[in-house]
C-alpha positions in Angstrom: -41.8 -98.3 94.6 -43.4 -101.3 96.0 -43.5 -103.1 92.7 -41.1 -105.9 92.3 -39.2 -106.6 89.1 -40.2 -109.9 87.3 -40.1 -112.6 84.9 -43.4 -112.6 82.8 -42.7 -116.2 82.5 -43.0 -116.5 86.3 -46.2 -114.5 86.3 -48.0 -116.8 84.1 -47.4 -120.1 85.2 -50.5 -120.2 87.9 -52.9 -118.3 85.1 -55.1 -121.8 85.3 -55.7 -121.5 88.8 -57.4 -118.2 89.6 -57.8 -118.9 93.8 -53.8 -119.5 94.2 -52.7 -116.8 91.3 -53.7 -113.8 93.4 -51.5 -114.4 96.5 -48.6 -115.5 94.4 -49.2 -113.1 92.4 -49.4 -110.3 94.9 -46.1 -111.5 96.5 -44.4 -112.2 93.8 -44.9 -108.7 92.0 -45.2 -106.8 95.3 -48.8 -105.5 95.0 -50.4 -104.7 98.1 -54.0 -105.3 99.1 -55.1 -101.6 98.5 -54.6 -102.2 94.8 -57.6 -105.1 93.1 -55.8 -108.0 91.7 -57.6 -108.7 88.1 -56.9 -112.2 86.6 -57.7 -111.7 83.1 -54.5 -109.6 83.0 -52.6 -112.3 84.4 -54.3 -114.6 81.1 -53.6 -111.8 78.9 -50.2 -112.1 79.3 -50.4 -115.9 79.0 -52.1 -115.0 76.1 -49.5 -112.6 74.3 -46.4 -114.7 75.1 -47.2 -118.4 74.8 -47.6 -118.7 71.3 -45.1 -116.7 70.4 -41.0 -118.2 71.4 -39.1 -115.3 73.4 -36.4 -116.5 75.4 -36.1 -116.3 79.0 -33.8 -112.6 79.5 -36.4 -111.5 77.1 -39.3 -111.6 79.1 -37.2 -110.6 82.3 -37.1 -107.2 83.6 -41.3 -105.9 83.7 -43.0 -104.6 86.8 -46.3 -105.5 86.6 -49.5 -103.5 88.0 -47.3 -100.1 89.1 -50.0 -97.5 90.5 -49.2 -93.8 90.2 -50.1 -92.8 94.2 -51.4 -89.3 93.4 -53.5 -90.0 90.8 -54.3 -93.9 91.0 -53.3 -94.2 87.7 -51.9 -97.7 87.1 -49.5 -99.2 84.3 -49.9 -102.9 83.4 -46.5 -103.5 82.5 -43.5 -101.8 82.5 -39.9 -102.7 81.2 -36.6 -99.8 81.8 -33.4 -100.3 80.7 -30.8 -97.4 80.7 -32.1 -96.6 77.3 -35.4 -97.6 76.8 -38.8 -97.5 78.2 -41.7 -100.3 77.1 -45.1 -99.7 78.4 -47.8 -102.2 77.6 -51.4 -102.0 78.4 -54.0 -105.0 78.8 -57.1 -105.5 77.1 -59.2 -109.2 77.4 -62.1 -107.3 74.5 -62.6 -105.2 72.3 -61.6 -101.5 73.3 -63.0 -98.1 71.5 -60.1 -96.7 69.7 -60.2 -93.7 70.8 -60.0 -94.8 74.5 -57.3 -97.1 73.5 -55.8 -93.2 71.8 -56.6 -91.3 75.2 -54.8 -94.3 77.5 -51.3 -94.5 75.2 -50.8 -90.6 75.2 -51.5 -90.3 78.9 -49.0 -93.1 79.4 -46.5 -91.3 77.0 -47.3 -88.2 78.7 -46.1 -89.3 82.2 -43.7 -91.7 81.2 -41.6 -88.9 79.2 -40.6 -88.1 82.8 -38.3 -91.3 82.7 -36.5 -89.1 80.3 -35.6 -92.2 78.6 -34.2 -92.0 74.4 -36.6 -94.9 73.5 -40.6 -94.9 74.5 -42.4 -97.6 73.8 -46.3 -97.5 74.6 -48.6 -100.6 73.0 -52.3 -101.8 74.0 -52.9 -105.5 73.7 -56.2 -106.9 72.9 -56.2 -110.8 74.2 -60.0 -111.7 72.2 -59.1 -110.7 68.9 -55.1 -110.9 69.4 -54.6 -107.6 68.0 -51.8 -104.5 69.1 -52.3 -101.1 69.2 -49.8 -98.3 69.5 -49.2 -94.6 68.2 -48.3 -93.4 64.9 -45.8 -90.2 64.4 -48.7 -87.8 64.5 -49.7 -89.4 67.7 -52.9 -91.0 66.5 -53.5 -94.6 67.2 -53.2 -97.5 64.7 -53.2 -100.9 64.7 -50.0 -103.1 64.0 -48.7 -106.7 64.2 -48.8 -109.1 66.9 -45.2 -109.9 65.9 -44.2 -106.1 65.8 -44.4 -106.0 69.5 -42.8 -109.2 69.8 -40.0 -108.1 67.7 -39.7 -104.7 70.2 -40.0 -107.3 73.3 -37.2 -109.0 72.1 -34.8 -106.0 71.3 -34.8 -104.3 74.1 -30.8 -104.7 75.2 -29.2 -104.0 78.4 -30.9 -105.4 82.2 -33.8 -103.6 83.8 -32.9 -101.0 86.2 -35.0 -100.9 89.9 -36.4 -97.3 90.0 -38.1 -95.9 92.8 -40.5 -94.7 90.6 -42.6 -93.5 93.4 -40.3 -90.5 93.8 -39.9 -89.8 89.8 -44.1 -89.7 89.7 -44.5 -86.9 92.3 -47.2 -84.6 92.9 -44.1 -82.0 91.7 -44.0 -83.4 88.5 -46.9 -84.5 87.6 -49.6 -82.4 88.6 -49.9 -78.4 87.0 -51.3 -75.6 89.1 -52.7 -73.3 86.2 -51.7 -70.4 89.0 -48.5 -71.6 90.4 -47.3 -73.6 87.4 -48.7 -71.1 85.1 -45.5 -71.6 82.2 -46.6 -75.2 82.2 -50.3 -74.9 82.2 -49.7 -72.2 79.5 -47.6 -74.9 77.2 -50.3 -77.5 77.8 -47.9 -79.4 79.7 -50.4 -81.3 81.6 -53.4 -83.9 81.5 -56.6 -84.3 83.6 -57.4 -87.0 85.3 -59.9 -89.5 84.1 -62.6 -87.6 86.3 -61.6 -84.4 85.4 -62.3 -85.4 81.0 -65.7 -87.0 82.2 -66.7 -83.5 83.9 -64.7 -81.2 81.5 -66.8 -83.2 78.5 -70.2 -82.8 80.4 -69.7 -79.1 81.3 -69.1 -78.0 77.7 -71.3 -80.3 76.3 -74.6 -78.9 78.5 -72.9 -75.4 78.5 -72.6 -75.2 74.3 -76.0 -76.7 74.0 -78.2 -74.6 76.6 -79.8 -71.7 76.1 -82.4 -71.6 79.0 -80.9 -72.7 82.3 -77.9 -70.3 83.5 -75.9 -71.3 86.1 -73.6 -74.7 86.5 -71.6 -76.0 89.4 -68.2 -77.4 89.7 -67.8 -78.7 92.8 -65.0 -81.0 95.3 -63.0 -80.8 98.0 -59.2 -79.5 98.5 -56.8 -81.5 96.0 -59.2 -82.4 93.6 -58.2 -80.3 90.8 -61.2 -77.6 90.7 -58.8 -74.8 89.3 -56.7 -76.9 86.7 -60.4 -78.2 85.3 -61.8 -74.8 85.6 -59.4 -72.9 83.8 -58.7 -75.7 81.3 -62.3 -75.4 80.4 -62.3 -71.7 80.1 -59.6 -71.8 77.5 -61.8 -74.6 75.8 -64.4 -72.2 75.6 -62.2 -69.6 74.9 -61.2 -70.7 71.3 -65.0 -69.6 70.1 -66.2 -67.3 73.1 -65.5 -64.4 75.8 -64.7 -65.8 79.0 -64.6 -64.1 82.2 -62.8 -65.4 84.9 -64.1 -63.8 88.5 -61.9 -65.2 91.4 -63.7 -64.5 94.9 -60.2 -63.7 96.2 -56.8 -61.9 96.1 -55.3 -62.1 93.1 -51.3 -63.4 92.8 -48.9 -63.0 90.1 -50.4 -66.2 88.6 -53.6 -64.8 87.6 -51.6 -61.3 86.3 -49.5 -63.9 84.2 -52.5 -65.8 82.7 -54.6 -62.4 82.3 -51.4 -61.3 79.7 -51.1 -64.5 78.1 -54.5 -65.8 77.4 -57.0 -64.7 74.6 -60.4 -64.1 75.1 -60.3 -64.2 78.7 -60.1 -61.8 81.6 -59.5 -62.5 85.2 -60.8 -59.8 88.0 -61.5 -60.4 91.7 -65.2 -60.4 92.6 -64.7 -56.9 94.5 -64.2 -55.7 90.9 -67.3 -57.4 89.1 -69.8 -55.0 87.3 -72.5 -55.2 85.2 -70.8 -54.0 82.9 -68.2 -56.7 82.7 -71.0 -59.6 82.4 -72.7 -57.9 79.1 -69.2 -57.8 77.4 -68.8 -61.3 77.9 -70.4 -64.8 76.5 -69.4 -67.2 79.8 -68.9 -66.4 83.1 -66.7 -68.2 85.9 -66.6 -67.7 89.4 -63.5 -69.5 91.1 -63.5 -70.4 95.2 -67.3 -69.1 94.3 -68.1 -70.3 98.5 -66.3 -67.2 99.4 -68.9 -64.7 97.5 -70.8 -62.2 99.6 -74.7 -62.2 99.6 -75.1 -59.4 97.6 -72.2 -60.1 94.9 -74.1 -63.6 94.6 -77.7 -61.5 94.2 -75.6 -59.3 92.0 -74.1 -62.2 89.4 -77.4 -64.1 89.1 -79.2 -60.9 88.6 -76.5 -59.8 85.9 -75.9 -63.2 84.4 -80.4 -63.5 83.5 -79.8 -60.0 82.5 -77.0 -60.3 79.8 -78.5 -64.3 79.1 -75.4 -65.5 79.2 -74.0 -68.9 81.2 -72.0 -68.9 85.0 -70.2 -71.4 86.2 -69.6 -71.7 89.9 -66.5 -73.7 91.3 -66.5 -74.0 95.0 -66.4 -76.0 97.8 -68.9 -76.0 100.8 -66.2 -77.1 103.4 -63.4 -74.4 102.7 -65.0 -71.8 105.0 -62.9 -69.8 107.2 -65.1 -67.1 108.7 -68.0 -67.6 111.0 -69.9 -64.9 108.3 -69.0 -67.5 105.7 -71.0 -70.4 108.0 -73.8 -68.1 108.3 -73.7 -67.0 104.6 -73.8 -70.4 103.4 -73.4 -69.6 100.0 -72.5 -73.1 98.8 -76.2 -74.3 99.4 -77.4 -70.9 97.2 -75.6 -71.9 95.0 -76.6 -75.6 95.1 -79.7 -74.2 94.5 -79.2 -72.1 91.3 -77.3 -74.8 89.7 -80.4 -77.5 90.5 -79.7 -80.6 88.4 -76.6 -78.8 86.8 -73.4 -79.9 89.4 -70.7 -82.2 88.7 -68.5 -83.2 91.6 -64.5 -84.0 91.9 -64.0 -86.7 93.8 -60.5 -88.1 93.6 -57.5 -85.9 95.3 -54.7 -85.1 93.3 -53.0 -82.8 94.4 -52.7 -83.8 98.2 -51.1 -87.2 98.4 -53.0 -89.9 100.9 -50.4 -89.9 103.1 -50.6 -85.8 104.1 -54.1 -86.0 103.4 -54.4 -88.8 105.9 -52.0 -87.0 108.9 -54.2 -83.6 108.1 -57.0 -85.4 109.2 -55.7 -87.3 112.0 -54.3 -83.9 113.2 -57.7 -81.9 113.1 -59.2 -85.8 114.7 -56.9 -87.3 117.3 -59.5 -90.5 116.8 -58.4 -91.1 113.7 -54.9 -91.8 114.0 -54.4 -95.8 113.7 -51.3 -97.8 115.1 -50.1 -98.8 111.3 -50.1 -94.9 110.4 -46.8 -93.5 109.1 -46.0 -90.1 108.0 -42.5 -89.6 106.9 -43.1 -86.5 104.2 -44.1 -84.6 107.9 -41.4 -82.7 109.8 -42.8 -82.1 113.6 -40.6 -79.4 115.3 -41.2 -77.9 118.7 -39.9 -74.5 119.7 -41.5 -72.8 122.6 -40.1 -69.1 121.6 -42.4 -67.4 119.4 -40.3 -65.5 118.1 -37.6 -67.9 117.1 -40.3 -70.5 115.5 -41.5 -67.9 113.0 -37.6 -67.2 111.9 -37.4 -71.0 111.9 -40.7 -71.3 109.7 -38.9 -68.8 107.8 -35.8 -70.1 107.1 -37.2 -73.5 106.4 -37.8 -72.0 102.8 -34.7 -72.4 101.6 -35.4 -76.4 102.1 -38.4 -76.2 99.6 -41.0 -75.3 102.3 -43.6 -72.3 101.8 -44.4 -70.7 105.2 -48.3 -69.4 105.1 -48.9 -67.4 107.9 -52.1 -66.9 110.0 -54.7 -63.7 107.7 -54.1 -60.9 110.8 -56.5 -58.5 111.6 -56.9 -55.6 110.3 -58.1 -54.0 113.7 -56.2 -56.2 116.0 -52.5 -55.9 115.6 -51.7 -59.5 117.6 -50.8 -61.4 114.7 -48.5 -59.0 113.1 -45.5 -60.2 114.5 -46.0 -63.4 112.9 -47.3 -61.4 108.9 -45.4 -63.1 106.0 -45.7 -62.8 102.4 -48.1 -65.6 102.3 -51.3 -65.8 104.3 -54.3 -67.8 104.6 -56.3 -65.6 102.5 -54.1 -64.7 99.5 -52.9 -68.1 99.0 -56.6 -69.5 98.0 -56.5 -71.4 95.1 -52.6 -72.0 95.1 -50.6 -75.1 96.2 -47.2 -75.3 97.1 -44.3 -78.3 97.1 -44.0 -78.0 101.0 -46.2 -76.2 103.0 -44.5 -74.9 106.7 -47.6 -73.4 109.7 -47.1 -72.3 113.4 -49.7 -74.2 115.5 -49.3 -72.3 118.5 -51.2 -71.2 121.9 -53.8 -70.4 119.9 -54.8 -74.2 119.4 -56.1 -76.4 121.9 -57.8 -80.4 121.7 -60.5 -80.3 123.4 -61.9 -83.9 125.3 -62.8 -85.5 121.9 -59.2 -84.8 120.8 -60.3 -82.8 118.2 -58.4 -79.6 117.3 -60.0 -76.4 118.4 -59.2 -72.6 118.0 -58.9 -70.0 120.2 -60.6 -66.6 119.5 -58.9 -65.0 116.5 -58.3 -61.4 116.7 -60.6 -61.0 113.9 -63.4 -62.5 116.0 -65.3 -63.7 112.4 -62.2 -65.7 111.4 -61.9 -69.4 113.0 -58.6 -70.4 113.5 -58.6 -74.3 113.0 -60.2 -73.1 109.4 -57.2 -70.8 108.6 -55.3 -73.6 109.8 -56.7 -76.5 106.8 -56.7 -74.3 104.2 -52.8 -73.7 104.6 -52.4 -77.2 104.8 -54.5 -78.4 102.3 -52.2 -76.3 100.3 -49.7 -78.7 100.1 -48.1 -81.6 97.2 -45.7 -83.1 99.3 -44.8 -82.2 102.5 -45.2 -80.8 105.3 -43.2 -78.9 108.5 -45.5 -77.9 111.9 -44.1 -76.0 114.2 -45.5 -76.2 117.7 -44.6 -73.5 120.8 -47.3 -75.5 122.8 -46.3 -78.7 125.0 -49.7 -79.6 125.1 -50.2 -79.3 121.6 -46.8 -81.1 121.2 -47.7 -84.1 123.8 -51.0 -84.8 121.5 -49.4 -84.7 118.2 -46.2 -86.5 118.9 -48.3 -90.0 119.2 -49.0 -89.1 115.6 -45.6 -89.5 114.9 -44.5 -93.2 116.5 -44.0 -94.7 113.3 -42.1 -92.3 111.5 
């Protein structure tokens, strides 16, 4: 945690002069450039506490402006003691109330993980003077200026310096519907701002058309395709038959969900049938960039035939076959959806630091003198076989070692096979994520990462390669049998 603890008092007292507020501000509260300094919050604040006498240890103790990494979320103020938890939001106008309703659960959502007896969460509107806060059946209502002042000014006991950078992981806050699948089941999650805008749009054209069949979902790795996809299909699910296709191997995740769920059935696309379409009112295709030509021809044929809806979810850049290059079922699927594709644009999953060293691995160019990667683990051993026992044994330290999707032809990889491949771990994420990157990697003069031929000559290594690392929450563990591979990536590592 960056974010310094402060006196509001002190935060206030340049709130008539905008220009020399934001550096004073910025040092004072430990907010770095990344984050957009916003005055009115700063006269807020002057707002809510200068007609209203609270003494000096009262208004102590609030972090102002703390940004949740993962998911950019940001609280305006914050105030922990051993006990209790205050959380107040800043408004200059007037607010819908529902908005106002969405923001103060979310807060309470993630804020629970404080695991703190007292939660306080209030919205303050400066224009109208005005508070807003929960009700015991979690609905928002509107209460007294002087309520909050009273709670401001009962809080006992000194503020307590978290580091709440490590409570507000990706580990505890994000849900993977099919590695997390007890707590996506409970409901123990929330989307992000992005995802609800999409989510609404989706059911809203999907419950309303009747002509046009086919609607994409589309975003990169760590954007939360498969949470929003299958927190839609239950959506759907309370008044419809869903069917979930996933164009992959299915883990015990999707078993779990397929038991649990009403109204919805998961199969892999090898098993789709006519048959299954007509039974069913929705259709959704996960990882739908991995669909052969003719099961594509097959589901739009079908989907026309039964009139009922398909919704694709994919991503044109996870490709890991040259036949998925030359497919290019992305762009036929671009096309069926026309004017019907919403796009995730925010990573969640991934945080920027791993996301960032992922890139400047695949990119040598990229890599910039101020870079730091400290959730990365770089080990070299030049025995093969002792690096995969070592990739291995690193999961008993919270890594999960995804090995290289062998051949089914070409027995070189075997040696190297592990519970968790490229291929059947599409879809999933993991805590830590552990990969060999061995002879069979090479930069070439650009410093970008190249593969060697894979003994399945349609697979591309460097592929494989992304989607186990793009896999990952938190951190990650290469290691390298190369010493040319080694001598280019340790430069990535000066800072760390």
């Amino acid at each position: 945690m960056k974010n310094k603890i402060v006196s509001l008092r002190d935060v206030v007292k340049l709130a008539h002069n905008a220009e020399l507020s934001e550096p004073y501000i910025r040092y004072l509260c430990g907010i770095g450039r990344e984050h957009q300094y916003r005055h009115q919050e700063i006269a807020d604040i002057a707002a809510l506490i200068q007609g209203n006498p609270i003494s000096e240890d009262k208004l102590a103790g609030f972090i102002y402006g703390y940004v949740v990494p993962q998911l950019n979320k940001e609280f305006d103020l914050l105030k922990i003691t051993e006990s209790t938890c205050l959380n107040i939001e800043l408004k200059s106008g007037d607010v819908a109330p529902e908005k106002i309703e969405r923001q103060l659960l979310q807060n309470r959502h993630y804020l629970k993980l404080l695991n703190k007896p007292m939660l306080l969460t209030y919205t303050y509107v400066s224009e109208s003077n005005t508070v807003f806060t929960l009700n015991g059946q979690n609905n928002v209502v509107e209460c007294p200026v002087s309520e909050l002042i009273s709670v401001v000014k009962a809080i006992e006991g000194e503020a307590v310096a978290l580091d709440l950078d490590s409570v507000f992981t990706p580990k505890n806050i994000l849900v993977s519907p099919l590695n997390s699948t007890e707590r996506f089941l409970n409901g123990d999650y929330l989307l992000t701002e992005n995802q609800e805008t999409i989510k609404k749009d989706i059911l809203q054209y999907v419950q309303g058309n009747n002509t046009d069949r086919f609607v994409g979902l589309t975003g990169g790795p760590g954007t939360g395709k498969t949470l929003l996809i299958y927190d839609i299909a239950r959506e759907l699910a309370k008044s419809q038959r869903i069917l979930i296709v996933h164009s992959g191997i299915l883990c015990d995740g999707h078993r779990e969900l397929n038991e649990q769920l009403s109204n919805i059935r998961i199969i892999s696309a090898k098993a789709l049938r006519l048959r299954e379409i007509r039974d069913v009112d929705i259709v959704i295709v996960d990882e739908a960039h991995r669909l052969y030509t003719d099961t594509l021809e097959k589901a739009e044929r079908w989907v026309k035939r039964a009139k009922t809806t398909c919704i694709f979810s994919y991503d044109a850049g996870q490709m890991l076959s040259y036949a998925e290059r030359r497919r290019n079922t992305s762009e036929t699927i671009d096309q069926l959806c026309a004017g019907h594709i919403y796009k995730l644009t925010n990573k969640i999953r991934t945080n920027k630091e791993l996301a960032l060293f992922i890139t400047c691995l695949r990119d040598l160019s990229k890599f910039r003198d101020d870079y730091s990667f400290p959730n990365v683990r770089i080990i070299f051993e030049p025995d093969k076989q002792k690096a995969i026992a070592q990739a291995k044994a690193l999961e008993e330290y919270g890594y999960t070692y995804i090995s290289y999707t062998p051949s089914l032809y070409n027995h070189r990889l075997d040696d190297q096979e592990w519970v968790h491949n490229t291929h059947n771990v599409i879809g999933q994420e993991f805590e830590g994520v552990c990969m060999l990157l061995d002879g069979n990697f090479y930069y070439d003069e650009r410093g970008r990462l190249s593969g060697a031929m894979h003994p399945n000559p349609d697979y591309l290594f460097e592929q494989l390669l992304y989607q186990g690392l793009s896999r990952v929450r938190s951190k990650i563990a290469l290691i390298i049998t190369s010493e040319s591979i080694l001598q280019k990536v340790l430069p990535l590592m000066k800072n760390c």
